[in-house]
KEKE-3310 file (N, C-alpha, C; in steps of 0.2 Angstrom, whole numbers, plus 5000, padded with zeros to 4 digits):
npx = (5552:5564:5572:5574:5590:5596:5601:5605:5611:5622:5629:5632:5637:5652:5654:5653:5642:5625:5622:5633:5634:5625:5628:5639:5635:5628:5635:5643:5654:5661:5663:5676:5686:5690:5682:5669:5671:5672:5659:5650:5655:5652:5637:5635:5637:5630:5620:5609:5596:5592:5579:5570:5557:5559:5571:5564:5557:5565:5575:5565:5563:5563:5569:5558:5548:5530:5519:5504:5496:5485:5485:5498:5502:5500:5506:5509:5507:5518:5527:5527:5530:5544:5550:5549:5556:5569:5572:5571:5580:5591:5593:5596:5582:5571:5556:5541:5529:5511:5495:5480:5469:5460:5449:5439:5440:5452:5462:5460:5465:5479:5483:5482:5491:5505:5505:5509:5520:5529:5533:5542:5535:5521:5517:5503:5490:5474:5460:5448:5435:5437:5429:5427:5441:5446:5454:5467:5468:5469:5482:5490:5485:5494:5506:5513:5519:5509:5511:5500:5497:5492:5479:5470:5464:5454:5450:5458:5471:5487:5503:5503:5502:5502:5492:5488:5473:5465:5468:5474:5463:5458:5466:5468:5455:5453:5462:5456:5444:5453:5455:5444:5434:5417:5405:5409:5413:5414:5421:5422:5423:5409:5412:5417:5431:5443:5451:5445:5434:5439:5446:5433:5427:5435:5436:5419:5423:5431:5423:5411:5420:5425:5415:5407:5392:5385:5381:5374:5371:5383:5391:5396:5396:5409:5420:5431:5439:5449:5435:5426:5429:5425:5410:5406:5410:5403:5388:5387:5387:5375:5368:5359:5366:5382:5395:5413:5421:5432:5434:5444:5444:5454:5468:5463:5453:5450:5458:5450:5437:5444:5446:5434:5428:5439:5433:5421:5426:5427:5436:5449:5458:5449:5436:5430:5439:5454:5456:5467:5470:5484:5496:5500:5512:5509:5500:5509:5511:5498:5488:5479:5492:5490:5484:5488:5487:5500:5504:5516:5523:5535:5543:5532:5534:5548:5547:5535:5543:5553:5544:5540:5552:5555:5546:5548:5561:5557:5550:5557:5565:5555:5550:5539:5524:5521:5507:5506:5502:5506:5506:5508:5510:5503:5504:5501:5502:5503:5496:5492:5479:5473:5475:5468:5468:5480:5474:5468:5457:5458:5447)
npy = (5395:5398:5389:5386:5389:5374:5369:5355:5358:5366:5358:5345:5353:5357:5346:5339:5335:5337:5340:5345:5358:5362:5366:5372:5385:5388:5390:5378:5374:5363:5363:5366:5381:5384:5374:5381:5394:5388:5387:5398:5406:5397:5399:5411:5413:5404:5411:5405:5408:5408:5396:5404:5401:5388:5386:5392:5384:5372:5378:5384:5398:5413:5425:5435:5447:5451:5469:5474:5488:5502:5510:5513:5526:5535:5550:5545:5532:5528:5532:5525:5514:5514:5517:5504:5497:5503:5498:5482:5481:5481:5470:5460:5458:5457:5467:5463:5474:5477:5481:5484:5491:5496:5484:5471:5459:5458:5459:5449:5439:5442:5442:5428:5426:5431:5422:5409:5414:5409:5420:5427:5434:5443:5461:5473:5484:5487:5488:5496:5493:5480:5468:5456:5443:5432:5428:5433:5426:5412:5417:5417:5404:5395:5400:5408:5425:5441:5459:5473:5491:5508:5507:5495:5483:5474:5462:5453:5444:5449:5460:5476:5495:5511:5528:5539:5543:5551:5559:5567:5571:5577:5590:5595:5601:5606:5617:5623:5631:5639:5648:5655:5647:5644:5635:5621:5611:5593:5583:5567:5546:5535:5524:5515:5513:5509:5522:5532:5530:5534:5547:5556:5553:5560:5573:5576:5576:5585:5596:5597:5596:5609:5616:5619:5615:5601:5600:5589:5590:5596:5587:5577:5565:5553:5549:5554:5561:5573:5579:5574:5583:5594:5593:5592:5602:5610:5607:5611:5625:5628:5627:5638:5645:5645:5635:5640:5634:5620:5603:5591:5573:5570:5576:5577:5580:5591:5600:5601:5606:5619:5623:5626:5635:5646:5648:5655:5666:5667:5670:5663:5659:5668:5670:5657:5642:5630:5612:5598:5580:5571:5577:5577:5580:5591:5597:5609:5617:5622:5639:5647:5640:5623:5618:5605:5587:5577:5560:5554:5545:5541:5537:5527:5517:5513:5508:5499:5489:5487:5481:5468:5462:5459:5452:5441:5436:5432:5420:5411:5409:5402:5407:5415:5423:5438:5450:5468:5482:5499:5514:5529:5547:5558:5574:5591:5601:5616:5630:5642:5645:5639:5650:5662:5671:5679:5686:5698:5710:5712:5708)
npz = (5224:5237:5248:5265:5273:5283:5300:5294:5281:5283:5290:5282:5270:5277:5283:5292:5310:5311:5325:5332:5323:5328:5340:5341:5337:5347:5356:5366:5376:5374:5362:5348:5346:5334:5328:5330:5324:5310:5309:5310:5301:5289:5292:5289:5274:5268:5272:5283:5293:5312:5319:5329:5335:5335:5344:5356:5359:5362:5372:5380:5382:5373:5375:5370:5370:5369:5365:5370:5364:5362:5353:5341:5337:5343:5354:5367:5371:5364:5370:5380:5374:5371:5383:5391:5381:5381:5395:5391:5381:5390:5395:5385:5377:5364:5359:5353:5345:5347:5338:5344:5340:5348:5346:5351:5347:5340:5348:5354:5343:5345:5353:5356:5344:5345:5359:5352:5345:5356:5365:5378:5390:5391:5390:5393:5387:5390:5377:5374:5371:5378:5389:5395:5400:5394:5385:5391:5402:5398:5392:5405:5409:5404:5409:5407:5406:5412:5412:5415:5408:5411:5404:5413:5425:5436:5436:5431:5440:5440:5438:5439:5432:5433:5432:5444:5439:5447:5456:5446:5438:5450:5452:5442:5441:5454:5451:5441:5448:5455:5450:5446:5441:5439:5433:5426:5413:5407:5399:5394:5392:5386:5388:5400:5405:5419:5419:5413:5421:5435:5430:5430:5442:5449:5444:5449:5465:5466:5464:5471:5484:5484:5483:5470:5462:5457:5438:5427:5414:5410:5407:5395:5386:5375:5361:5363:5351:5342:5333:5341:5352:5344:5342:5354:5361:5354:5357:5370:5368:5363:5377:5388:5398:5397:5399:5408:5411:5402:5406:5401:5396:5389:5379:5365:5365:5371:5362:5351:5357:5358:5344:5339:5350:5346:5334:5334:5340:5354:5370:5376:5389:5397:5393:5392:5400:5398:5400:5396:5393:5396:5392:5374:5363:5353:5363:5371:5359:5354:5354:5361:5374:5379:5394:5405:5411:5416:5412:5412:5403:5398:5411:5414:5407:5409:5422:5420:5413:5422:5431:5424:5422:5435:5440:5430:5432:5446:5442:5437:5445:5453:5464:5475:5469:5471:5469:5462:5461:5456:5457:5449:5452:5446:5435:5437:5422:5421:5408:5395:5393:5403:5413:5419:5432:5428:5419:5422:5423:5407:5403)
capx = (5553:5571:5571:5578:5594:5594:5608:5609:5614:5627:5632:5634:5642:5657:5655:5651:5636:5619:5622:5639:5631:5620:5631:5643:5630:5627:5642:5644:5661:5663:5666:5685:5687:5691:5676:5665:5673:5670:5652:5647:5657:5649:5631:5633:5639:5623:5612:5608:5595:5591:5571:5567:5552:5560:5576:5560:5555:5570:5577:5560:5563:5564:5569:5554:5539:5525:5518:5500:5495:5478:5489:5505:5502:5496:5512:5508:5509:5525:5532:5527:5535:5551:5552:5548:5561:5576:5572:5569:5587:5599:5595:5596:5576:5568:5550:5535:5523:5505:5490:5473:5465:5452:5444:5440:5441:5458:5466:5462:5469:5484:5486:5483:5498:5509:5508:5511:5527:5531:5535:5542:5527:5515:5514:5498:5485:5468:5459:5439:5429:5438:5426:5430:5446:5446:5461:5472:5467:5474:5492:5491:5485:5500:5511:5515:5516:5508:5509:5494:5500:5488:5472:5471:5458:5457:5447:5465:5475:5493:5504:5499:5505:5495:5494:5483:5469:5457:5472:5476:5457:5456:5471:5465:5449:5454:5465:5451:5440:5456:5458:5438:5428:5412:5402:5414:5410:5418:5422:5423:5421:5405:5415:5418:5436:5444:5455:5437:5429:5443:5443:5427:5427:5439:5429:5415:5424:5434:5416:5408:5425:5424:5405:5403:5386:5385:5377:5374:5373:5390:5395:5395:5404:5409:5425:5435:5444:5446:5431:5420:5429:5420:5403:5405:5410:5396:5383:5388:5385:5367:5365:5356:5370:5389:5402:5416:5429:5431:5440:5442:5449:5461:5471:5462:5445:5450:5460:5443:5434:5449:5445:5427:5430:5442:5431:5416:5427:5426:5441:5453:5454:5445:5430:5430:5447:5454:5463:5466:5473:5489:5502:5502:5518:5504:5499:5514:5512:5492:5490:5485:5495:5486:5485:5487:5487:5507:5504:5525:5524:5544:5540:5527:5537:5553:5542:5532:5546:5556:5542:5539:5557:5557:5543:5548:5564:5553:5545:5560:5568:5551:5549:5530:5523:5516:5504:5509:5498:5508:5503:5511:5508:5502:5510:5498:5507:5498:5500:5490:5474:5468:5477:5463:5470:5486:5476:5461:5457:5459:5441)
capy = (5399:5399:5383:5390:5384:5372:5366:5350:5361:5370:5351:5343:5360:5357:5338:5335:5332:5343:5340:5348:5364:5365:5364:5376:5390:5389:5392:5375:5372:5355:5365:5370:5389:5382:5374:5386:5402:5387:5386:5403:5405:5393:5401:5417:5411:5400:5413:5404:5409:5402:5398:5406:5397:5379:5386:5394:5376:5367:5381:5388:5405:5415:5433:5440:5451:5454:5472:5476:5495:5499:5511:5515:5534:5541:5549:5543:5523:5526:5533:5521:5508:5518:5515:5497:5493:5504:5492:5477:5479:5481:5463:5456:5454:5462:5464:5465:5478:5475:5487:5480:5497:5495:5481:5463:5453:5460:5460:5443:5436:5446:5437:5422:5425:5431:5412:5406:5416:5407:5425:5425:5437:5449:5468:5477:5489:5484:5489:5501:5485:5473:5465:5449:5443:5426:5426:5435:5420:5408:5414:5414:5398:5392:5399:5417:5431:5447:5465:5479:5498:5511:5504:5490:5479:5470:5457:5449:5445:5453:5467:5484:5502:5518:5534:5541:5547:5552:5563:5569:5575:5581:5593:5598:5604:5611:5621:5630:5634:5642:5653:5659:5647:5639:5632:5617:5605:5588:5578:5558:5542:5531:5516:5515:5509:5512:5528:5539:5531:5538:5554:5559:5553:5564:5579:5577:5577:5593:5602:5594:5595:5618:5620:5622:5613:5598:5600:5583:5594:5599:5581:5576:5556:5555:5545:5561:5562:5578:5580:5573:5587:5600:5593:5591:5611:5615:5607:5616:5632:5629:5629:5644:5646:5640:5635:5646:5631:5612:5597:5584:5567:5569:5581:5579:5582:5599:5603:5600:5613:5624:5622:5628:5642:5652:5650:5657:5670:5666:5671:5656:5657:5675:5666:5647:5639:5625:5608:5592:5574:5566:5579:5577:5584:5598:5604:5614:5621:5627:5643:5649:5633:5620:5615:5599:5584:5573:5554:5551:5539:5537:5534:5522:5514:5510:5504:5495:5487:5483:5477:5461:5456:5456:5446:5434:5432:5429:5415:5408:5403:5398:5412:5417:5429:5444:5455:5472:5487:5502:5520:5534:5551:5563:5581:5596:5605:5624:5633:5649:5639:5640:5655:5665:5676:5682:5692:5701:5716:5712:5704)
capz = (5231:5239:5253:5270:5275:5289:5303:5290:5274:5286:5295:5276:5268:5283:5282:5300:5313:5312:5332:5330:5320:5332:5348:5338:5335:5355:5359:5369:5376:5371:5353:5348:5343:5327:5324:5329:5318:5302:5309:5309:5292:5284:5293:5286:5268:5266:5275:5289:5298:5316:5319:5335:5340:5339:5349:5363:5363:5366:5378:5386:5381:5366:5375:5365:5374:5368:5370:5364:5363:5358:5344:5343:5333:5350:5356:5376:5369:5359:5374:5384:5371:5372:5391:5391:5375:5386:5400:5390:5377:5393:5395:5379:5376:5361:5360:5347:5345:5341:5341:5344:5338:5353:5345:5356:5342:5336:5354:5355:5337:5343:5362:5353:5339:5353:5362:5346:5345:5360:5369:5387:5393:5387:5394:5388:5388:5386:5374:5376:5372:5382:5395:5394:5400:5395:5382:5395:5407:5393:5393:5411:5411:5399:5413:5403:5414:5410:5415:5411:5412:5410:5405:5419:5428:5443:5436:5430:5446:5437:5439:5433:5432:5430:5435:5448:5438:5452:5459:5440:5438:5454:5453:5435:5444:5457:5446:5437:5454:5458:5443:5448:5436:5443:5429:5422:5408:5408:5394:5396:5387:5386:5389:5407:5410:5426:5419:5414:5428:5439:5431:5431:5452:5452:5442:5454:5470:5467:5464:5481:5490:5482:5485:5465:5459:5450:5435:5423:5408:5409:5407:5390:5383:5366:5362:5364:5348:5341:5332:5347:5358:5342:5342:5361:5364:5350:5359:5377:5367:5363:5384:5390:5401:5394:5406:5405:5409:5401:5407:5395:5399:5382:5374:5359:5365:5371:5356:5347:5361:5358:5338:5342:5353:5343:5325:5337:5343:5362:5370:5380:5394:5399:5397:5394:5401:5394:5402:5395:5400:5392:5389:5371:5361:5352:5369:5370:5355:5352:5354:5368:5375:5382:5402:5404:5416:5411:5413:5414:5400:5400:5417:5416:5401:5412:5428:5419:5409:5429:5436:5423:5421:5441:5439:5427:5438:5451:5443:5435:5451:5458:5468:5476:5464:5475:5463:5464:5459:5455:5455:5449:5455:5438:5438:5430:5418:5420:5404:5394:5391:5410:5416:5419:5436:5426:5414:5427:5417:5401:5399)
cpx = (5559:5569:5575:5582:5593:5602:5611:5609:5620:5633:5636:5639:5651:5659:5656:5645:5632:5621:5629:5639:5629:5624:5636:5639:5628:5631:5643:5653:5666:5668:5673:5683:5686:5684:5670:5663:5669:5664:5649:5648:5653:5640:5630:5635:5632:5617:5608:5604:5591:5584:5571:5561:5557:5565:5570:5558:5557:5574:5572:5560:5565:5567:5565:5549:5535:5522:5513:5498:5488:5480:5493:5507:5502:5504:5513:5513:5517:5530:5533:5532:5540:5554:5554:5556:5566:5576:5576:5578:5594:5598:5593:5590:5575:5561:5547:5530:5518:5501:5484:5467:5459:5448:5447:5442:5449:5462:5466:5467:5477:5487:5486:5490:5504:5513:5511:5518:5530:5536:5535:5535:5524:5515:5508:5494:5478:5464:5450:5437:5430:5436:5426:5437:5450:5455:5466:5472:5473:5480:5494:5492:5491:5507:5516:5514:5515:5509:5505:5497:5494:5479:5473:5464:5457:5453:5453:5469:5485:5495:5502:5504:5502:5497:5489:5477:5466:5462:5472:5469:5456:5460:5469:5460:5448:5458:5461:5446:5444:5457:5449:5432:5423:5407:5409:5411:5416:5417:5425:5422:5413:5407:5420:5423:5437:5450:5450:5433:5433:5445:5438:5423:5429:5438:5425:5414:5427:5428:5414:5413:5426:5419:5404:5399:5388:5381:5376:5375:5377:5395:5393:5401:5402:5418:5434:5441:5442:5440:5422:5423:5426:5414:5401:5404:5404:5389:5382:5387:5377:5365:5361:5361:5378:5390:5409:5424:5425:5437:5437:5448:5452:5461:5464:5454:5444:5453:5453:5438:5437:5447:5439:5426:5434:5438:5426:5419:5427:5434:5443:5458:5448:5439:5428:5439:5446:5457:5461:5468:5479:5497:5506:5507:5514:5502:5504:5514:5505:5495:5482:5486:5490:5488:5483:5487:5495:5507:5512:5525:5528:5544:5539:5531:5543:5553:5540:5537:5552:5553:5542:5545:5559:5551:5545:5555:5563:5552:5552:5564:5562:5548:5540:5532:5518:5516:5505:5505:5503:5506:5507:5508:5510:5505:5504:5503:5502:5501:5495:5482:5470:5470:5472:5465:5475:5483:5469:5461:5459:5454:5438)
cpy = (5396:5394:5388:5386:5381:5370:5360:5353:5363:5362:5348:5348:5358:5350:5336:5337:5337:5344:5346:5354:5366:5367:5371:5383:5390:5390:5387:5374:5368:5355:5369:5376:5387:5383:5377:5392:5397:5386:5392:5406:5402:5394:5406:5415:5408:5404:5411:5407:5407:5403:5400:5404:5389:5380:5390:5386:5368:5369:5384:5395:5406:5422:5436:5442:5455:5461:5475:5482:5497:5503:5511:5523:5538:5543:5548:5535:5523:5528:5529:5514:5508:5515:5508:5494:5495:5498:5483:5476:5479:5473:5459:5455:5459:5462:5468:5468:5477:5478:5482:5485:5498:5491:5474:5460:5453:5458:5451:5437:5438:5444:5431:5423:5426:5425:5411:5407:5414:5413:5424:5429:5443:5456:5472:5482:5488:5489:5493:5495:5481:5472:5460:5447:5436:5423:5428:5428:5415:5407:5416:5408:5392:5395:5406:5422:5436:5452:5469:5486:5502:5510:5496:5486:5476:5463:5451:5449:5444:5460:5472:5490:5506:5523:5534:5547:5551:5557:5570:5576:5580:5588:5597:5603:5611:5618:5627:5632:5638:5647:5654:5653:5640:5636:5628:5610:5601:5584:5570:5554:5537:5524:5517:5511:5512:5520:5533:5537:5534:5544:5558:5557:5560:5573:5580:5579:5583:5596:5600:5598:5607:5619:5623:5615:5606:5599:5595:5585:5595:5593:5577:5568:5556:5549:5549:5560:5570:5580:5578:5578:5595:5597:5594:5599:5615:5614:5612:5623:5634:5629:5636:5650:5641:5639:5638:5642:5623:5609:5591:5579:5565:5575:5583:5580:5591:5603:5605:5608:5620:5628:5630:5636:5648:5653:5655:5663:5672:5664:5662:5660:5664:5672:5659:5644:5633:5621:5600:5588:5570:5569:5577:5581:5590:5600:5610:5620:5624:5634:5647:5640:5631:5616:5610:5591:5578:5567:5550:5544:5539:5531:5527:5515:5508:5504:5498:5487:5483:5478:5469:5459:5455:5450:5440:5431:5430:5420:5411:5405:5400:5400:5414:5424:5433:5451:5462:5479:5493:5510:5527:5543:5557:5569:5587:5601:5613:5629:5637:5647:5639:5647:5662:5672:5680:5686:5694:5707:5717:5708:5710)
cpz = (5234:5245:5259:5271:5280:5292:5300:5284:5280:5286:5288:5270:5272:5282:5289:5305:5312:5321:5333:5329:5326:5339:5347:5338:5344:5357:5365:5370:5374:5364:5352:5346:5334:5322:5324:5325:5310:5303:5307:5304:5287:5284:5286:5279:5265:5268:5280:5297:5305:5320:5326:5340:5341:5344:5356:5366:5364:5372:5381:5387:5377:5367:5371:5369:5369:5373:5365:5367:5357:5351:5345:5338:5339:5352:5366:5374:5366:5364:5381:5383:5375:5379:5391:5387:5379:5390:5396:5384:5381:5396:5390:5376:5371:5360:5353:5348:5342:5342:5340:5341:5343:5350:5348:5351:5339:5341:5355:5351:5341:5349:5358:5348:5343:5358:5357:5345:5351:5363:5375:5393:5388:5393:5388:5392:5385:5382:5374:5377:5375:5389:5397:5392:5398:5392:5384:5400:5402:5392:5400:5413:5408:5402:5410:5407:5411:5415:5411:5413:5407:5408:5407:5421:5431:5441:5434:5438:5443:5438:5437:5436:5429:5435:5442:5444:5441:5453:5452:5440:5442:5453:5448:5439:5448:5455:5442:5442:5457:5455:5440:5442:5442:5439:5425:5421:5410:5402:5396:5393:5388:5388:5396:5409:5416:5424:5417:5419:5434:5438:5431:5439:5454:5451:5449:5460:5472:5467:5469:5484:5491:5483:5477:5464:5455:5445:5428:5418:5404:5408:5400:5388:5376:5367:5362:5359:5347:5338:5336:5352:5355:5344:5350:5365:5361:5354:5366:5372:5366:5371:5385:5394:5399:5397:5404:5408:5405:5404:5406:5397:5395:5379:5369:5360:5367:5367:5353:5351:5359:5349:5338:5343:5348:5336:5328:5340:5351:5364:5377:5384:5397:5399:5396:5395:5399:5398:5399:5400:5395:5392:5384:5368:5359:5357:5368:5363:5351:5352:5356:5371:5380:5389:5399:5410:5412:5416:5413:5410:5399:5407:5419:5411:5406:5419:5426:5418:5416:5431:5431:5423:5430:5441:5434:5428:5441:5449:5439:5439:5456:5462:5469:5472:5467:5470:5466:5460:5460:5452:5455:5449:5449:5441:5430:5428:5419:5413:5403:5395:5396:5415:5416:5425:5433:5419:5419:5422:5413:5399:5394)
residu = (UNK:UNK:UNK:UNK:UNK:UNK:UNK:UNK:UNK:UNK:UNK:UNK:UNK:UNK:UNK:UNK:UNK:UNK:UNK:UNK:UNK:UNK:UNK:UNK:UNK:UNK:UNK:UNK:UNK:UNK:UNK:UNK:UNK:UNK:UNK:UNK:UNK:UNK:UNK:UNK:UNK:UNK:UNK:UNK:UNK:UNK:UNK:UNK:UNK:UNK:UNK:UNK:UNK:UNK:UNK:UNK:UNK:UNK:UNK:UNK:UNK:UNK:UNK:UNK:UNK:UNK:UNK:UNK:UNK:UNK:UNK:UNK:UNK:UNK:UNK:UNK:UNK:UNK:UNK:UNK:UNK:UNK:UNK:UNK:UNK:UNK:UNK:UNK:UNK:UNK:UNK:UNK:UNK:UNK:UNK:UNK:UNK:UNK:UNK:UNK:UNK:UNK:UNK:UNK:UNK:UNK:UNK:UNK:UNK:UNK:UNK:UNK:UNK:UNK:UNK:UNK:UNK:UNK:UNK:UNK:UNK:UNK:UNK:UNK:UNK:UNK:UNK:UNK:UNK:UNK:UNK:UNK:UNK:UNK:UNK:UNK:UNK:UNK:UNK:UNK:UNK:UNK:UNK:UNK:UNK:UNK:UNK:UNK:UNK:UNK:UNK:UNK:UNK:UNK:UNK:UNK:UNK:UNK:UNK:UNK:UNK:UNK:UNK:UNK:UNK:UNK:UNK:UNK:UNK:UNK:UNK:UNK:UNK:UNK:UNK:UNK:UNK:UNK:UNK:UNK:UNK:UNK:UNK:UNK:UNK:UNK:UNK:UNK:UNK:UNK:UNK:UNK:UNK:UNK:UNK:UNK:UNK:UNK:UNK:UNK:UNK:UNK:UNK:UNK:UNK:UNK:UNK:UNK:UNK:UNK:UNK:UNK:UNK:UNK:UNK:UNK:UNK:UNK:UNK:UNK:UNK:UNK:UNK:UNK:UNK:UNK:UNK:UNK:UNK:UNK:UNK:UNK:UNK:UNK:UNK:UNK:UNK:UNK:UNK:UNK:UNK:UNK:UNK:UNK:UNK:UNK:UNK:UNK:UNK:UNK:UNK:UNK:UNK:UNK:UNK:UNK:UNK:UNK:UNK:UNK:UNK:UNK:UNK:UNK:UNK:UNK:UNK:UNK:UNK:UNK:UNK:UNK:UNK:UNK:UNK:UNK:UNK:UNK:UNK:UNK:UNK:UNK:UNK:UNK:UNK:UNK:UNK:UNK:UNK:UNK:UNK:UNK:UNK:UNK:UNK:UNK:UNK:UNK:UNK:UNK:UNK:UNK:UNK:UNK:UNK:UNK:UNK:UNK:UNK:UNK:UNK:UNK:UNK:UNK:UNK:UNK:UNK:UNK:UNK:UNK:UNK:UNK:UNK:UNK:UNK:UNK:UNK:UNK:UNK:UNK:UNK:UNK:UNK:UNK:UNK:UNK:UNK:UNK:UNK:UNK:UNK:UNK:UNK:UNK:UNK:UNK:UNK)
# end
């Protein structure tokens, strides 16, 4: 196996100091032009390439951010990436992608490799199972600054940035009480972060705040892929009485409903409406197109991606670090899928 070159093959190649390479390759003053051009020469000839952890732990930063994302297939997370990386390449930093898949065990290997890579901070999103925040404590405690955007916690005392679910929901809600529906199912997760406990607040509160019924029935948790938003819509068929709208706390659970509906011949919207929560890229293109709730993940990408290099300015001159909760105000997309007034005689 091929030896990696070091600052003393380059130093001995030249026939002067490893201190000299090295001072050279930093671009230190001290160093002629001259000798600089035959260091980088004699880098790139040999291959030379320069370890990143020992130069984090001689100079205290590595420019590298860690950014873990429970996937990175969802097109919300990839665009939330996107944001972040903009922000994060107009100052020279580049960052590492890691997915947890929603498993504790995974997020933690993955904060632990992370330090290891002596990264200057961590931006994440935690992960469904993560109840325990211990390993996030740990690169706090080693003086690593985190921010969390979208899925958040306040058990962490760290920045954060998210939408306003509860608004998102509500506004979804009230959208189909407007466009006459009065029986409406809700799709949710069993795993009670704060972005399905703040939608399904926000469910509830539109039907109180409208005078329609709650009905527990109509509230079904599953992990709202698509195949959890079929078995979800089949089950509400066996009722006595359907409900003639849903809102699902993701795209893909009412894609799944949407599935359901059209094999069963039940017409969208005329008698069951549709609205998800993400504005994935396929809503726009079902058929009839799918209302939506749009999370501004460029948005939350660019924010999120401000707030930590303001924060790790902060803390590099020493500066009080005042935590800063961030919320941004969702936008319902209204498309065919709930448009129920605009076809009236035509049931």
């Amino acid at each position: 196996m091929a030896t990696k070159t070091t600052i003393h093959d380059i130093a001995s190649f030249l026939n002067i100091t490893a201190s000299t390479v090295s001072r050279a390759l930093n671009n230190n003053p001290r160093i002629s032009e001259n000798t600089r051009k035959a260091v980088l020469k004699a880098a790139k000839q040999l291959n030379y390439q320069p370890n990143n952890i020992a130069a984090a732990l001689r100079n205290g930063k590595s420019n590298l951010i860690g950014v873990i994302v429970p996937t990175a297939d969802r097109a919300f997370f990839a665009s939330v990436v996107r944001g972040i990386e903009e922000v994060a390449n107009e100052l020279d930093y580049k960052i590492i992608i890691c997915q947890s898949y929603d498993d504790y065990n995974k997020e933690i290997q993955t904060v632990e490799a992370l330090a290891n890579a002596r990264v200057d901070g961590v931006i994440a999103s935690i992960g469904k199972e993560t109840l325990n925040f211990e390993h996030y404590n740990a690169l706090l405690n080693k003086g690593i600054p985190i921010v969390l955007f979208d899925r958040t916690t306040d058990q962490l005392a760290v920045n954060q940035v998210m939408i306003d679910d509860y608004e998102g929901a509500y506004e979804a809600v009230s959208h189909l009480i407007s466009e006459g529906c009065k029986r409406i199912a809700h799709f949710t997760s069993p795993i009670k972060i704060s972005i399905y406990k703040e939608r399904l607040r926000g469910y509830t509160d539109a039907l109180k705040d409208h005078g329609v019924p709650f009905d527990q029935d109509l509230v079904l948790e599953s992990n709202l892929q698509l195949e959890d938003g079929r078995q979800s819509m089949l089950q509400l068929l066996e009722l006595r009485e359907i409900p003639d709208a849903i809102f699902s706390a993701s795209d893909y659970g009412a894609m799944g409903a949407m599935q359901v509906l059209k094999e069963k011949n039940i017409k969208i919207p005329q008698q069951v409406a549709l609205v998800g929560f993400a504005n994935e890229p396929f809503t726009s293109f079902t058929d009839p197109t799918l209302t939506t709730v749009d999370q501004l993940s460029l948005t939350m990408g660019h924010v999120t991606g401000k707030l930590f290099f303001d924060q790790l300015n902060s803390q590099d001159k020493n500066g009080p670090q005042r935590m800063q909760k961030t919320i941004l105000k969702p936008k319902l997309i209204v498309r065919q899928s709930s448009l129920r007034s605009s076809l009236e005689g035509s049931y």
